[in-house]
N, C-alpha and C positions, 0 to 999 in steps of 0.2 A: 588671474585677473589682470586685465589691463593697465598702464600706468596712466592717469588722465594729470593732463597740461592747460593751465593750471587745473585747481583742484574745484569741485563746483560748492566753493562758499554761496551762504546765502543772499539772495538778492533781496533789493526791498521793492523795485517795478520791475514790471519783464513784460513783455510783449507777449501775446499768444503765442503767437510764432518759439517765440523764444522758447518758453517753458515745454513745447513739443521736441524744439534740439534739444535740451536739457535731458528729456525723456530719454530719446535717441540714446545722448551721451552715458548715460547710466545704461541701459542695455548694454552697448559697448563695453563699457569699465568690465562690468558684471558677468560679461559671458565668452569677451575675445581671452584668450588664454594666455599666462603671461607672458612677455616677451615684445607685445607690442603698446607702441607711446601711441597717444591718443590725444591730438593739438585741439583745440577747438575758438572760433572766432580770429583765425589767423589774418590779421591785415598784410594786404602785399601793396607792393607801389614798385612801377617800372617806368621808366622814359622809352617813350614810341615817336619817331619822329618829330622827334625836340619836344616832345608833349608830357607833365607826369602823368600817369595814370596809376587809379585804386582801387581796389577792391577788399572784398572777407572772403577768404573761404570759409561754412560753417564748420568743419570737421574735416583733419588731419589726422589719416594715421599712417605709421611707420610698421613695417611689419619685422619680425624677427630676422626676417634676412635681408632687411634696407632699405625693403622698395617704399611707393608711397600710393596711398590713395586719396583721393580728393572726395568728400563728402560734401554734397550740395544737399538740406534737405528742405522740403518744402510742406509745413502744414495744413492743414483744411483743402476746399477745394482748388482742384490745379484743370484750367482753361485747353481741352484736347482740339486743335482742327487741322486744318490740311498744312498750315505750315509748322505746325509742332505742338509742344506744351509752354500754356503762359500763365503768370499769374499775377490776379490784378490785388492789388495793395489797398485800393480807395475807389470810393465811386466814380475818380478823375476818368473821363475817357483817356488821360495822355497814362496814365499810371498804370500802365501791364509791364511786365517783365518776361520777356522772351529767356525761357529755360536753359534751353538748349547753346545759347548763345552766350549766359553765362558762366555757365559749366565749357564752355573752349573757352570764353575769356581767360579764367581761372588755370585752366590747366597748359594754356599758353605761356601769360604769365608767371607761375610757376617753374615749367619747363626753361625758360628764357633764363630766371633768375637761378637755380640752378647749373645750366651751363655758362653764364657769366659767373661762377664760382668755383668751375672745372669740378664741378660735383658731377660725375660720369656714371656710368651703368646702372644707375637706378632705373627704375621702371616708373612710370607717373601713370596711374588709372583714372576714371572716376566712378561714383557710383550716384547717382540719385535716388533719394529714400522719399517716398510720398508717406507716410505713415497714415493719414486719413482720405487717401484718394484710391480709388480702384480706377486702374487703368483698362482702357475700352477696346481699345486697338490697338496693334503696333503699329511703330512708324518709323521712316527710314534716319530720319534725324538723331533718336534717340537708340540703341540696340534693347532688347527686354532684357538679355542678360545682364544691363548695368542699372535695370528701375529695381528699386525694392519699394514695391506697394504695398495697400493697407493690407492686402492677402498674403502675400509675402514676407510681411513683417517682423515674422515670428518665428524665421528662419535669416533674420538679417546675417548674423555674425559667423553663421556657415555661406552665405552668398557673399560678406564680406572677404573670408579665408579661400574661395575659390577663386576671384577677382585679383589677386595677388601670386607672383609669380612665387615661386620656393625657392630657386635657383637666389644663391649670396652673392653679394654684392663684395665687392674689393675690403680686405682688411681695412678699417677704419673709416672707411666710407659711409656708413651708418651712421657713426657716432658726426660727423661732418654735417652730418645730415640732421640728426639733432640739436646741433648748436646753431643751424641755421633757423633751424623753426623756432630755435630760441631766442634769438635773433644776439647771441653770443658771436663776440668776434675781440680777436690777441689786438691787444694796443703795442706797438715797440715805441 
């Protein structure tokens, strides 16, 4: 069993959305085998040409030998067309979210802040998990090896374990790695 960060206390509102990563998150706890930390709602923040920027990744995990993967999941219907997958929030026309674009934000950002940490040899994935969508087509933006759809589903935690490299990462580089997403750091 997984180790999950924090732990999933009860809420008193949640968002649809929400209680499907919840979902998610409990699969994971329950079926990745122990050894791996399982972050979830991670806030990051980077400066980009004098600018801050922010984001969440939904799900962080760490795998037994260091690496990381990026967990984007999205539930209910997800918007397929020739420029990717998007998904609209509100009846706003301006409120879609281009997928694809935030899964590289994320894995950008991530990456960036990492090597500003001289945290080296990790591997940084991602995977997107549609849990109520069945995907139509493939497309060149997205790879299929990194969707896990609503048919898919039920093999998440073996398409997560193949997504992930085997090969260890430097003595204590791991643990580096944990205290980052813990957002733990030495005061002198």
């Amino acid at each position: 069993m997984a180790i999950l960060h924090p732990s999933l206390a009860p809420f008193s509102t949640l968002s649809v959305g929400f209680y499907r990563e919840r979902d998610v998150l409990k699969v994971i706890e329950e079926e990745l085998p122990k050894g791996f930390d399982v972050f979830h709602n991670i806030n990051w923040s980077q400066l980009f040409d004098g600018s801050q920027h922010h984001g969440e990744v939904d799900i962080v995990l760490v795998s037994p030998s260091g690496h990381i993967l990026l967990i984007e999941v999205k539930s209910g219907s997800v918007n397929e067309s020739d420029t990717g997958l998007s998904k609209r929030y509100s009846s706003r026309p301006d409120d879609v979210s281009d997928i694809g674009s935030q899964v590289r934000r994320h894995h950008s950002a991530i990456l960036s802040r990492l090597e500003r940490e001289n945290i080296k040899q990790v591997n940084v994935g991602t995977l997107l998990v549609l849990p109520d969508h069945h995907v139509s087509s493939t497309i060149v933006a997205y790879p299929s090896e990194r969707i896990v759809d609503a048919s898919a589903f039920p093999d998440l935690c073996h398409r997560i374990q193949s997504a992930m490299p085997q090969h260890a990462v430097e003595a204590g580089t791991r643990e580096r790695v944990l205290d980052f997403l813990r957002n733990r750091f030495s005061v002198v």
